[in-house]
Structures are given as structure tokens and as C-alpha cells.
C-alpha positions as CSV (number, residue, x, y, z in Angstrom):
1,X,-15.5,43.0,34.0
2,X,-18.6,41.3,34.0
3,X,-19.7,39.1,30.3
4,X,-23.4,39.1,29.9
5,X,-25.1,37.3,27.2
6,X,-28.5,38.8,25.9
7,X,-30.2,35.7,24.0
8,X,-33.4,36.5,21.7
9,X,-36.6,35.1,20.1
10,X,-38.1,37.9,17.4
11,X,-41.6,37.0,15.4
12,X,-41.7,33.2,15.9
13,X,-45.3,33.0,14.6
14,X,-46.0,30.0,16.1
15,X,-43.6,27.9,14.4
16,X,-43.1,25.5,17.2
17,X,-41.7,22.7,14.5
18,X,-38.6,22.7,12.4
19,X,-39.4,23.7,8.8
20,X,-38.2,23.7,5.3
21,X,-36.6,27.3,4.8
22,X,-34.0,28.6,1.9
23,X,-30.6,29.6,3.5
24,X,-27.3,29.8,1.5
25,X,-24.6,27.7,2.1
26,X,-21.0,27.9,2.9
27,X,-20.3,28.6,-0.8
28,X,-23.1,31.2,-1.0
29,X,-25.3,29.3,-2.9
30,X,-29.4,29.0,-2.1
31,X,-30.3,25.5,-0.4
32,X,-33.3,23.9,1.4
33,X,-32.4,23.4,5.5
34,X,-34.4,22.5,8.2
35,X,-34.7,25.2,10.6
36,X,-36.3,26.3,13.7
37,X,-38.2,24.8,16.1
38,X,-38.5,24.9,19.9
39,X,-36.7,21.7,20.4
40,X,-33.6,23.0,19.0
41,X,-34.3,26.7,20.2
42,X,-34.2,25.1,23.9
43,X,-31.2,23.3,23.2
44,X,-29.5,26.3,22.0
45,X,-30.9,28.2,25.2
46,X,-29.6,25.2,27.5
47,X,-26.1,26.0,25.6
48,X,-25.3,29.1,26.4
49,X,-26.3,29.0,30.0
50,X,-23.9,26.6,30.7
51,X,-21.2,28.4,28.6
52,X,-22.5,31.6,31.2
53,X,-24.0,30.9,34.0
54,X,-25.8,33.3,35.8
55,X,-24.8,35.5,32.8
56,X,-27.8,35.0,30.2
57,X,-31.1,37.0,29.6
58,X,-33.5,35.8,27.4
59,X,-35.8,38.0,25.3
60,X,-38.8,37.4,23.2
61,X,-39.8,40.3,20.8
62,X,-42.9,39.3,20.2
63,X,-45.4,38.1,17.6
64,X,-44.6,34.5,19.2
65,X,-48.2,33.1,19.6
66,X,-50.0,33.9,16.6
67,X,-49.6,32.8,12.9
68,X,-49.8,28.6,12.3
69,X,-52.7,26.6,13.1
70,X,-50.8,24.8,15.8
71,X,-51.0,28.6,17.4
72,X,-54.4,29.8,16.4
73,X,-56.7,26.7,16.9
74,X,-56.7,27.1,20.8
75,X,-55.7,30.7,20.7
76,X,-52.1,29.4,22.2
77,X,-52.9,27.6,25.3
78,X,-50.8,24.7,23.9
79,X,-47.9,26.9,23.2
80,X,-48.0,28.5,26.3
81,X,-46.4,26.0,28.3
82,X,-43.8,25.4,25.8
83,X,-42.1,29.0,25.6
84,X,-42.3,29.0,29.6
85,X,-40.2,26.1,28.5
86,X,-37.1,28.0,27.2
87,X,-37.2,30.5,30.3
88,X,-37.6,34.0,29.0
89,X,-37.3,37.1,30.7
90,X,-39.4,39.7,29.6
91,X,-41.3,39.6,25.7
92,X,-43.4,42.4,24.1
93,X,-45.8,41.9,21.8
94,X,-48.2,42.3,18.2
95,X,-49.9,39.5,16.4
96,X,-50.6,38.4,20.2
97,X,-54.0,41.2,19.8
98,X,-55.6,39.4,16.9
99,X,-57.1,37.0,20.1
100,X,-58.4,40.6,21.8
101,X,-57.1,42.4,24.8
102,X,-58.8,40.3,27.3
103,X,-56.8,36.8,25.8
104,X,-53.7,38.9,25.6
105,X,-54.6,39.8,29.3
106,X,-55.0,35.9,29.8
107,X,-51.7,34.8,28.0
108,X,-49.8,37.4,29.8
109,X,-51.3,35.6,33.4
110,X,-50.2,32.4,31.9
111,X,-46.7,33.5,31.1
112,X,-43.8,32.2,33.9
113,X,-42.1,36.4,32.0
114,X,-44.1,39.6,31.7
115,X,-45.3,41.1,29.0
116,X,-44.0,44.9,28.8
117,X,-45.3,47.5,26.9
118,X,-44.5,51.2,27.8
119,X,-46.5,52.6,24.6
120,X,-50.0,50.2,25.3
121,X,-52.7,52.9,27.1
122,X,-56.1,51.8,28.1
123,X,-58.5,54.4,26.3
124,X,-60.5,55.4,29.4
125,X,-58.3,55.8,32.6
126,X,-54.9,56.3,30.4
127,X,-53.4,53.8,32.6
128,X,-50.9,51.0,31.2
129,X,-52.2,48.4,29.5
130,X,-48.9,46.1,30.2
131,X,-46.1,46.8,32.8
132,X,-43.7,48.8,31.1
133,X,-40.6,47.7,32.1
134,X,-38.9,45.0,34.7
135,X,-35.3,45.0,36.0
136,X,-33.5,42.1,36.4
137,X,-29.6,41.1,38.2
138,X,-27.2,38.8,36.4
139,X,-23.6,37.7,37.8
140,X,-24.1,41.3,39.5
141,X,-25.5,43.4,37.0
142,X,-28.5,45.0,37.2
143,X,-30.5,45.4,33.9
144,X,-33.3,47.6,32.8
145,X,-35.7,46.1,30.4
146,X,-38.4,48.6,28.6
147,X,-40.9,46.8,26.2
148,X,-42.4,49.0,23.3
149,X,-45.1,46.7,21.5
150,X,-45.6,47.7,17.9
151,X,-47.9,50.7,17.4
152,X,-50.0,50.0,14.8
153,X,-52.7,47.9,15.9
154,X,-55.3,50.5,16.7
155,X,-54.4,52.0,13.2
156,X,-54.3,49.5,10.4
157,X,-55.6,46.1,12.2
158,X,-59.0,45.2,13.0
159,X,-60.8,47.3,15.4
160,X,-60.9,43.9,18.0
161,X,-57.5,43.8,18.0
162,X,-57.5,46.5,20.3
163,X,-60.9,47.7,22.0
164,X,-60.4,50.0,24.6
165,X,-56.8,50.5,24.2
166,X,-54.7,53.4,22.6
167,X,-51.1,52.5,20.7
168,X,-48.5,55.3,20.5
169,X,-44.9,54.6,19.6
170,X,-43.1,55.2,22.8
171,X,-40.5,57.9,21.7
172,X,-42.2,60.9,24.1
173,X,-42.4,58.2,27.0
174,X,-39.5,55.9,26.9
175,X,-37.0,59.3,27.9
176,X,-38.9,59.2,31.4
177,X,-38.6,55.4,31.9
178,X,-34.7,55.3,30.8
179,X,-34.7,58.1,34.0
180,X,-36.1,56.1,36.3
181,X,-34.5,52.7,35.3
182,X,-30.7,54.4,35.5
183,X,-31.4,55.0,39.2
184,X,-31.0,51.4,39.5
185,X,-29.9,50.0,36.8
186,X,-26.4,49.3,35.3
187,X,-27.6,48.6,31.6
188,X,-30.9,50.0,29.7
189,X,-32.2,47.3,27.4
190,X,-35.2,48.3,24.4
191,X,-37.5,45.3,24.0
192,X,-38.8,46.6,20.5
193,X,-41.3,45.4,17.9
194,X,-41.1,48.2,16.0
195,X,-39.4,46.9,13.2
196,X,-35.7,47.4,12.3
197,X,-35.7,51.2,10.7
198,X,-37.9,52.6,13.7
199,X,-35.5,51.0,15.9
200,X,-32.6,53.0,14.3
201,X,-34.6,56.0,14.6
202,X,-35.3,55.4,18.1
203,X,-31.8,55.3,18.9
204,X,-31.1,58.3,17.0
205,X,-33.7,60.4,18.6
206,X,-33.8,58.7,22.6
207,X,-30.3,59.0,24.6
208,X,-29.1,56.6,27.1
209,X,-30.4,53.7,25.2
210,X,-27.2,50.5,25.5
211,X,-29.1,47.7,23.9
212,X,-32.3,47.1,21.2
213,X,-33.4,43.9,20.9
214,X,-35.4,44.5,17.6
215,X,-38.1,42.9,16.1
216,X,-41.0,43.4,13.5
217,X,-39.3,43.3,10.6
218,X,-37.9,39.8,10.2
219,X,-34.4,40.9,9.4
220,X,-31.6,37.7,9.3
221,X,-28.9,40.5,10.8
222,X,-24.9,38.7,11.1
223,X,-23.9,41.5,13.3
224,X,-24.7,44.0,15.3
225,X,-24.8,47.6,14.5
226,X,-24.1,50.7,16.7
227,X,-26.5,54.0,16.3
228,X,-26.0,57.1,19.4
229,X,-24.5,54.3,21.5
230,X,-27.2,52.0,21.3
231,X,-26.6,48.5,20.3
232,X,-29.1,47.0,17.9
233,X,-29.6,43.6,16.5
234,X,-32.5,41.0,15.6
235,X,-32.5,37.8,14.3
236,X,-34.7,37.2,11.2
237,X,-38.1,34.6,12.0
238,X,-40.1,31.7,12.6
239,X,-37.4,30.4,15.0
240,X,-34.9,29.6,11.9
241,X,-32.4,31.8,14.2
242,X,-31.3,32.6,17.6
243,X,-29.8,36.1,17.9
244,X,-27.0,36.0,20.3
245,X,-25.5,39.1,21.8
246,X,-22.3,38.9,23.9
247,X,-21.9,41.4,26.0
248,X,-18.2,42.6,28.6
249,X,-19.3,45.3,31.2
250,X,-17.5,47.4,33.1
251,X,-17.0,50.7,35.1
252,X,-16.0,52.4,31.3
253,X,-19.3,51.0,29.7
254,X,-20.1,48.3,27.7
255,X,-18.1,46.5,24.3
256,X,-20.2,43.7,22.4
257,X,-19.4,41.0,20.3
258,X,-20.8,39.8,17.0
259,X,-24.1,38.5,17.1
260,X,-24.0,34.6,16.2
């Protein structure tokens, strides 16, 4: 048996500093905390790696480089070098288009991770915007990761957002991808910035599907939840949270822990 631990990053909007943020206490009672920042999101990253080593992916869902001035006043060349920081993975993406396709092109060069996005087509050739999916080995295991960036830009955002590309939600095309990863890989990890319900949906209506790492929709989840065999779970905003997912695989499949 093999313990892997899936760490994750969902709709930072560029808060790279701790801020003031209601939480409840241990007496369930609303107080002001400080919360986030990268500082202590590294620290938490350095953590778990050496509770697991060799034994941790890292995922960012997403809206990450868009939303505070700190972000938007160089159109995130500063932050750049600060996620690449904390060591990511993979990361799929939204907000990122408000800077246009060719800086989201630019960030993506800049990035030490890919961006994935199997539902991103450029209008004329039809070809794939992004990469759609990467696999990577820990402690032995090989994982599948297929990124689905949100699908609404072309529909409801500014027509710069996404000039000469086409956004569909991934449903008819992740089946074919989760084919191709299985041949050689162990585990089939959703990147998702759909948002929470469409993530649930997804599971329901896409087989073979073990983890979603959710994002979009800024839900503060304390545990995991199970839909068609897919494990789900996302971790609230602005860096206030880490989601943690502990993971023990083995020839009979997976069994997860709670999210932390």
C-alpha cells in the first residue's frame, strides 16, 4: 500500500499576503483571523513533504493570478516566480483570460507546471489551446492529471478574454482522455474549475474518475465527499485554506482520508 497526499490551491485571486478574514472559532462563534498568504501556504507545502516524501502532488485550480492589484498591475509577472515557489504540479485555469490568450500563453511559458485544459479549442484549427493532461510518478504510482478550465469565458466574459478560442465543458471529451490515461496510469485525477455542483455532476455522468480537485466556487469543504467513485473536495479561497487529501493505494483501489 502506497499513501499519497494530493495538496491543493483553488481561486487564490492573487492574495499573496495574509488577510483579515471571518472564521469561527473553536466554540463556533464568528471571529477576525489572519489568513492566507504564500508565506504560510509554502510552509504548509514544506510540511507535508517531509511528513511524505516522494508522496505529495500539488494542485492549483486556478484563478491564481488575477484579482488584487498586487496581481493585476504587471499582469502577474511578479507573482509568477512566487507560486513556482511552492512547486506545483499541474493548475487549470479562469480569471487568468482577463490578460488575453496570448498573456495566458506567456504565463503558461513562465510557469516551472503546465497549464491543462482538455475543454480550451482554438476557434480556427480546433486544436488544444492548453495540454490537456500530464502524468506524473510518486513513491511508485503513476498519476493521471486532466485539467478542465471553466467554460464560461467565451459566454458571459468579455469578448478579449477569449479571442480565437472556443470553451466547452469537457464532459463529451474527458471519457476519451480517462481511456488513454488508464493505459498508463494507476490513478485519474480531475483538475476542475468548474465549480463545486458541476463537479458533482461530472462525476455522476463520466466513469473512471478517482479524484476532483474542485474549484470555482469558493466552497470551505471539512471533508471529502464520494459521488460514482470519484473523490471530490476543494478548499474555500484567497489562500485562507490548504485542501489536503490523504490518499492509501493499493491493488483493491483507493481509501481517502478527511480532508484537513
Amino acid at each position: 500500500m502506497t499513501n499519497l497526499t494530493i495538496l491543493q490551491l483553488n481561486d487564490l485571486h492573487g492574495y499573496v499576503e495574509p488577510h483579515s478574514e471571518l472564521r469561527r472559532d473553536a466554540h463556533g462563534d464568528f471571529q477576525f483571523a489572519q489568513m492566507g498568504g504564500l508565506a504560510r501556504i509554502k510552509t504548509l507545502f514544506d510540511q507535508a513533504r517531509q511528513e511524505n516524501p516522494g508522496g505529495v502532488i500539488a494542485l492549483d485550480n486556478g484563478d491564481t493570478f488575477h484579482g488584487t492589484h498586487f496581481a493585476v498591475q504587471d499582469r502577474a509577472r511578479a507573482m509568477v516566480p512566487l507560486i513556482n515557489a511552492l512547486g506545483f504540479d499541474a493548475m487549470t485555469l479562469h480569471w487568468e483570460f482577463a490578460y488575453g490568450p496570448e498573456r495566458v500563453a506567456e504565463i503558461s511559458s513562465e510557469l516551472a507546471h503546465p497549464m491543462l485544459a482538455a475543454n480550451i479549442f482554438c476557434e480556427d484549427s480546433s486544436e488544444l489551446f492548453m495540454p490537456p493532461s500530464t502524468i506524473i510518478e510518486r513513491n511508485g504510482v503513476r498519476i493521471g492529471i486532466v485539467g478542465l478550465a471553466c467554460p464560461i469565458v467565451d459566454k458571459t466574459m468579455p469578448p478579449s478574454f477569449s479571442k480565437g478560442l472556443r470553451f466547452v465543458t469537457g464532459n463529451a471529451e474527458l471519457p476519451g482522455h480517462i481511456e488513454r490515461l488508464r493505459q498508463d496510469a494507476d490513478l485519474i485525477v480531475v483538475l476542475s474549475h468548474l465549480g463545486f455542483p458541476q463537479d458533482v455532476q461530472l462525476a455522476k455522468d463520466v466513469a473512471g474518475i478517482d479524484v476532483i480537485v474542485s474549484g470555482h466556487t469558493h466552497n470551505r469543504m471539512e471533508n471529502a465527499v464520494v459521488v460514482n467513485g470519484a473523490i471530490i473536495f476543494q478548499s474555500g479561497c484567497h489562500g485562507s485554506y490548504v485542501g489536503r487529501l490523504d490518499l492509501d493505494v493499493s491493488e483493491n483501489g483507493i481509501q481517502a482520508g478527511a480532508i484537513a
